[in-house]
C-alpha positions, 0 to 999 in steps of 0.5 A: 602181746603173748603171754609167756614172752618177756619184754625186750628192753625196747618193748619196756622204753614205751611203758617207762616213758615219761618216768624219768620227770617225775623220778628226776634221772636222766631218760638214759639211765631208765633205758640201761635199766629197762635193757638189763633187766630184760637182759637178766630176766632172759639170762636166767629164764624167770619173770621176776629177778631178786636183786641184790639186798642189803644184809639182814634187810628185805631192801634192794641196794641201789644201783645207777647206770650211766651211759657213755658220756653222760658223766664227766669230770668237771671242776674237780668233782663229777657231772652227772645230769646238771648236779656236781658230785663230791667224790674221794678222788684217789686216781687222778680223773681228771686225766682220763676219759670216762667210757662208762659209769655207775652209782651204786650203794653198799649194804651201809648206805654208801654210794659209791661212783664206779668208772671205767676208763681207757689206760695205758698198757703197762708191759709187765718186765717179769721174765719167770713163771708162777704156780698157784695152789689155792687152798682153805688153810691159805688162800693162796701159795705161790710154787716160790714159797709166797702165801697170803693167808685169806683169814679175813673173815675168820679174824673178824668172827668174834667181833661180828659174833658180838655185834649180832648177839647185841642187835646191833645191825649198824654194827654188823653191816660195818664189820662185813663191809670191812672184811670185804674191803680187806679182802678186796684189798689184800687180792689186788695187792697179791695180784698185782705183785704176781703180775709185776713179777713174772710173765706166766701166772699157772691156777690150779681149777679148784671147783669153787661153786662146788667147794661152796656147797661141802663142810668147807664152804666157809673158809672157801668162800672167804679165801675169794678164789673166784675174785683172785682169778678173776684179778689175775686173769684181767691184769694179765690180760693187760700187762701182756702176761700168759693165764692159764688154769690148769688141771690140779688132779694129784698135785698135792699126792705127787712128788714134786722132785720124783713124780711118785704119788706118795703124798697124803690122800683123802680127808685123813690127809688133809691135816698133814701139811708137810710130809716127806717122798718114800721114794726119794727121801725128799721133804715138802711143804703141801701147798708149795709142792702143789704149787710146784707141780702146777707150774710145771704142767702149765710149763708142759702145756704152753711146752716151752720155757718161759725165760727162753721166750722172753729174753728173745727181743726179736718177738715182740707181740701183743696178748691176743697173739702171745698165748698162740705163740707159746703153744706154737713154741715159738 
């Protein structure tokens, strides 16, 4: 074979056959391997990948895949390549079909069975519309005054301080899987309120991966704001409510009553949190203004009102097409 040319999933199969007696997995699972690395490897052009590690270690954490059907839920715990798995079952399944699984192991050395599986279609009975600001002091605020405050790992730091200072990396690798359940936990709950409630949700585009890289890197990255829109967007996708990022420029300057740029600007404005129009006398709160005007240019660019359109029990159409219609302005 040429050298230069990467493996094809395919390719890998012959050169791991066999591998699965003597590893004692199922041959299905080494195939899924195969395929994704060759899939990554190509994806990010390097011949050898870095896979994820295990805090404050050089260990690669374990992962499983599971091809469709090769798992299912039999006498209360999980079937997997003749071995019954006990598992925490908080969500019932025993009623669903699994379409695909995995294993995988946390930076504690817990395994976790992650499955996907077909649900009803729960249509979301909201009938109004939301701007999102998304912002280091809070992690998100709501253009109707909601805010969750995406502190988790600032509340944890002295704690984590302490363990790391006393070497106690059992300690540390506990406290960071804590933070991260807690924000995991606190997005979902957020989220799924959104969702429930309202039938356009407007982000504003926030250069996450840019952000990552300034002097604010940090409390960036523990507001989670690509996990936040990640949840908003699929949940929105299956309860049949509009997502739409929208531009953000000057909405935290301008005036959510008047329209005049007249709000705090630059980094010496970043410390002023309400402030008041020099044009029409109006007071605002930072993020909730920024957040007003993000709902209004999602308004502007769907171009219809979203109550008019959801109270028409006429209309009935599903996600894929419910997007077209409001820029139609059906």
């Amino acid at each position: 074979m040429d050298r230069g040319v990467f493996l094809s999933g395919y390719n890998m199969d012959s050169y791991t056959s066999g591998s699965c007696k003597e590893l004692g997995i199922h041959s299905q699972t080494v195939q899924r391997v195969s395929a994704e690395y060759a899939t990554r490897r190509k994806q990010f052009n390097k011949s050898k990948l870095r896979w994820r590690k295990s805090f404050g270690s050089s260990r690669a954490l374990g992962w499983i895949p599971i091809n469709t059907g090769a798992s299912k839920w039999k006498n209360g715990q999980v079937f997997h390549n003749g071995q019954h798995y006990s598992v925490w079952d908080s969500y019932g399944l025993s009623q669903y079909r699994f379409r695909s699984a995995s294993f995988s192991e946390d930076a504690r050395g817990r395994w976790y069975f992650n499955v996907a599986v077909d649900v009803e279609q729960r249509q979301s009975k909201g009938t109004s519309s939301v701007g999102i600001d998304l912002g280091c002091k809070t992690a998100a605020t709501c253009s109707d005054g909601r805010q969750i405050s995406g502190r988790w790992y600032r509340e944890m730091e002295g704690k984590l301080s302490a363990a790391q200072r006393a070497g106690n990396k059992k300690r540390a690798k506990a406290i960071h899987a804590k933070v991260s359940n807690r924000r995991k936990d606190g997005l979902h709950k957020f989220s799924r309120t959104l969702v429930d409630e309202n039938a356009a949700i407007f982000v504003g585009d926030v250069n996450v991966k840019g952000m990552a890289k300034t002097k604010m890197a940090k409390s960036s990255l523990d507001a989670g704001w690509g996990m936040f829109k990640t949840m908003l967007e699929y949940k929105c996708n299956h309860a049949g409510v509009v997502f739409e990022v929208v531009n953000e420029a000057y909405t935290t300057q301008t005036c959510s009553r008047c329209g005049s740029i007249a709000g705090p600007k630059g980094y010496a404005g970043l410390n002023k949190r309400s402030w008041k129009c020099g044009d029409c006398g109006a007071s605002h709160d930072r993020d909730i203004n920024a957040a007003i005007n993000i709902r209004e240019r999602g308004h502007a660019l769907l171009g219809v009102e979203i109550p008019a359109f959801r109270h028409r029990e006429d209309v009935k159409l599903p996600y894929q097409t419910l997007d077209k219609a409001y820029r139609r302005g059906l």
